[in-house]
ChimeraX commands (.cxc) that place a marker at each C-alpha (Angstrom):
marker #1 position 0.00,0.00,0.00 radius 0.5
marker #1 position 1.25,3.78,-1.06 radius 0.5
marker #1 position 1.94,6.14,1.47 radius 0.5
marker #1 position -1.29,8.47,2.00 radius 0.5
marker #1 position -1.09,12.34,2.47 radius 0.5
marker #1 position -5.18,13.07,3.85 radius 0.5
marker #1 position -6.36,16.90,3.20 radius 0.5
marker #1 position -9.59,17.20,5.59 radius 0.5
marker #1 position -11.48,19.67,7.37 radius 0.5
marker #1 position -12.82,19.00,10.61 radius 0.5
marker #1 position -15.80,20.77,11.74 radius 0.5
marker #1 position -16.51,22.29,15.63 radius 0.5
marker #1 position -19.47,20.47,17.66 radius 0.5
marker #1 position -19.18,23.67,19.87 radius 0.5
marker #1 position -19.53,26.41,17.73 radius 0.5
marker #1 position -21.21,24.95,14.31 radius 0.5
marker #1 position -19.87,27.47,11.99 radius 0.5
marker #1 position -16.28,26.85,13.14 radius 0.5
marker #1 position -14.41,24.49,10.31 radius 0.5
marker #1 position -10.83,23.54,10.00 radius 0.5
marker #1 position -8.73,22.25,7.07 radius 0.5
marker #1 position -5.78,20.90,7.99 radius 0.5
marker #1 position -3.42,18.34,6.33 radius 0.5
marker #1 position -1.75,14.57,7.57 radius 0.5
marker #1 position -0.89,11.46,7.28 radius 0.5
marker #1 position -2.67,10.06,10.23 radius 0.5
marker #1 position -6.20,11.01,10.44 radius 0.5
marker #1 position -7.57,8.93,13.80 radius 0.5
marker #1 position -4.23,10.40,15.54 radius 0.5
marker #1 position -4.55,14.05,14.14 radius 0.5
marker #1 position -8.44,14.29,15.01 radius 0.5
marker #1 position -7.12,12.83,18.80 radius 0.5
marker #1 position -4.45,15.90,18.50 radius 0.5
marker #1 position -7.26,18.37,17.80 radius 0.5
marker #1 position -9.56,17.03,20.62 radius 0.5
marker #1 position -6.97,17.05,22.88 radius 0.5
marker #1 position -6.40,21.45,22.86 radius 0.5
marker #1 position -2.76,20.55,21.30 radius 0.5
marker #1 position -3.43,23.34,18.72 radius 0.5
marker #1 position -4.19,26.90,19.56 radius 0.5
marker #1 position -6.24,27.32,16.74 radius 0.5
marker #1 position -8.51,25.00,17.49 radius 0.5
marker #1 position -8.59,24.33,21.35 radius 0.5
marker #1 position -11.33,26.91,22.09 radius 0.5
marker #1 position -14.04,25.03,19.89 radius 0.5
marker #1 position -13.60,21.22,21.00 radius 0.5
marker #1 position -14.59,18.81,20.09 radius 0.5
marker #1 position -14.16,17.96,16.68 radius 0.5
marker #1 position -15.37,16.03,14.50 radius 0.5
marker #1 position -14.00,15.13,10.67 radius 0.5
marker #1 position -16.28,16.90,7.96 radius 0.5
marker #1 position -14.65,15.23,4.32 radius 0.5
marker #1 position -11.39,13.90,4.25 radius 0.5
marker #1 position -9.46,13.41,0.75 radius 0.5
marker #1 position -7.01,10.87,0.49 radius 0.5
marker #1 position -3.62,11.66,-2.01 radius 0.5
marker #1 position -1.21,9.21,-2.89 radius 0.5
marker #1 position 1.17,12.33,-4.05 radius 0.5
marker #1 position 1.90,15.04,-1.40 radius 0.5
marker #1 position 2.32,17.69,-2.97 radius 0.5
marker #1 position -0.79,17.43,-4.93 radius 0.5
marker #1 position -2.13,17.27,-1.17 radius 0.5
marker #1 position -0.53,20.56,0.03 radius 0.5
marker #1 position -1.52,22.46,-3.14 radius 0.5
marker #1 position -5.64,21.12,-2.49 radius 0.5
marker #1 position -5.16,22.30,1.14 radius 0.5
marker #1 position -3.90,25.59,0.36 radius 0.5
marker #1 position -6.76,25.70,-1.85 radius 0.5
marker #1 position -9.40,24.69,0.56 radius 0.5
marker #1 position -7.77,27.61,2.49 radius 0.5
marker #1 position -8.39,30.20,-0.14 radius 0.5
marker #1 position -11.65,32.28,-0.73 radius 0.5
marker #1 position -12.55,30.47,-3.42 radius 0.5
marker #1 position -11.82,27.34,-2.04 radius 0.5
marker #1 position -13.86,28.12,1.46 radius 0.5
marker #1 position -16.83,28.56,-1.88 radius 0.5
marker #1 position -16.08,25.19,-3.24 radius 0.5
marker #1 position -16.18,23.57,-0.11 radius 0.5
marker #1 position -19.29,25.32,0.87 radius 0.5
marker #1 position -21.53,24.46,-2.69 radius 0.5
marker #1 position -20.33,21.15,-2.44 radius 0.5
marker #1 position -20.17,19.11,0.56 radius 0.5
marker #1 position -23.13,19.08,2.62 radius 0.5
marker #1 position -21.96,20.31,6.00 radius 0.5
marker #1 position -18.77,22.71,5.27 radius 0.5
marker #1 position -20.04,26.61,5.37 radius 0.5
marker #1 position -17.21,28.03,6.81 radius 0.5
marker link #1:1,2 radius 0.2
marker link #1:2,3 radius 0.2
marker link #1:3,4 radius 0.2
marker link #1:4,5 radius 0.2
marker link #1:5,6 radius 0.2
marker link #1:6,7 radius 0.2
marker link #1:7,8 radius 0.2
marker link #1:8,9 radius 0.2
marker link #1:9,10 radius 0.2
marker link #1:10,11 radius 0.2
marker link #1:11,12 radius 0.2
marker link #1:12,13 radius 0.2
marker link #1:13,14 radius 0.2
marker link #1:14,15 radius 0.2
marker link #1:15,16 radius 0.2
marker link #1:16,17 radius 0.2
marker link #1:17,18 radius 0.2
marker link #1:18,19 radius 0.2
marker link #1:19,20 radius 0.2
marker link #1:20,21 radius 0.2
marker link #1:21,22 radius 0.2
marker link #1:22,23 radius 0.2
marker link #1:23,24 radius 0.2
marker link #1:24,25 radius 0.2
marker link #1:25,26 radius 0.2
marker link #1:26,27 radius 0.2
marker link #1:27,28 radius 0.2
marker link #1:28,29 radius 0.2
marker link #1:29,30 radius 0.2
marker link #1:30,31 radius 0.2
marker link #1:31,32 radius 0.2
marker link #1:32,33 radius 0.2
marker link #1:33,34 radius 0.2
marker link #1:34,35 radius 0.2
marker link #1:35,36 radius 0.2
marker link #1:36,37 radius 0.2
marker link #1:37,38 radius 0.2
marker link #1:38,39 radius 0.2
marker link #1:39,40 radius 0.2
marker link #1:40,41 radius 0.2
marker link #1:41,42 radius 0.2
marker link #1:42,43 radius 0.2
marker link #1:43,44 radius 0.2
marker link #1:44,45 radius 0.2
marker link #1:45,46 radius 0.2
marker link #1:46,47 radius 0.2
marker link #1:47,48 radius 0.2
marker link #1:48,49 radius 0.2
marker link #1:49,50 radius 0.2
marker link #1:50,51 radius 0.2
marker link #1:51,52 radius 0.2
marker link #1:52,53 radius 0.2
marker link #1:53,54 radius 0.2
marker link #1:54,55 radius 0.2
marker link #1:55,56 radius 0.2
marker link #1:56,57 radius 0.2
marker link #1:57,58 radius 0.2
marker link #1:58,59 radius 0.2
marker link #1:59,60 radius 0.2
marker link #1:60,61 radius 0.2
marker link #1:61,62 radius 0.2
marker link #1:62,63 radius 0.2
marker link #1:63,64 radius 0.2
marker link #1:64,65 radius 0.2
marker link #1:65,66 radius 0.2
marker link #1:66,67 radius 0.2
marker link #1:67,68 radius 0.2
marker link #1:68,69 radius 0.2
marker link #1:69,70 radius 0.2
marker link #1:70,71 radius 0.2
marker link #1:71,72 radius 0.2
marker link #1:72,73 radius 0.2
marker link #1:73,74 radius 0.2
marker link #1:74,75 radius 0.2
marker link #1:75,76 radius 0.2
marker link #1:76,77 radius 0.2
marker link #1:77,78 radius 0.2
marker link #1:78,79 radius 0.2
marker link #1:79,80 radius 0.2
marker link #1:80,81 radius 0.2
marker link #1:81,82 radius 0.2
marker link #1:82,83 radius 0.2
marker link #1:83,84 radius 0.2
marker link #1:84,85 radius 0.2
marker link #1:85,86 radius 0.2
marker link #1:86,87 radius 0.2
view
């Protein structure tokens, strides 16, 4: 099996309009990161819980769709197209 790079954004159970994309190899263990107030962006709003995850066999294909996601336009896409992402 190939090596994995996973783009996702998780979305807050706190504060519903909070989202974060993020970007790793280990989803179960990155989520448990989150969760656990590890990162300051994200501590205030626990829990989390995964929104869409997309799995990349070639990294830097991965980084350039998260810095995407990140973008204006790519806040829109997410937003049109996947049920639950507004943010």
């Amino acid at each position: 099996m190939e090596a994995k790079t996973i783009v996702y954004i998780l979305r807050s159970e706190r504060n519903f309009n909070r989202y974060y994309t993020g970007i790793t190899s280990d989803i179960v263990r990155r989520l448990q990161w989150h969760n656990s107030g590890q990162n300051v962006s994200t501590a205030d709003d626990r829990p989390w819980r995964v929104s869409v995850s997309f799995h990349f066999t070639d990294e830097a294909k991965a980084q350039r769709f998260e810095k995407y996601l990140k973008s204006g336009s790519g806040r829109e896409f997410a937003r049109r197209h996947f049920d639950d992402v507004s943010g």
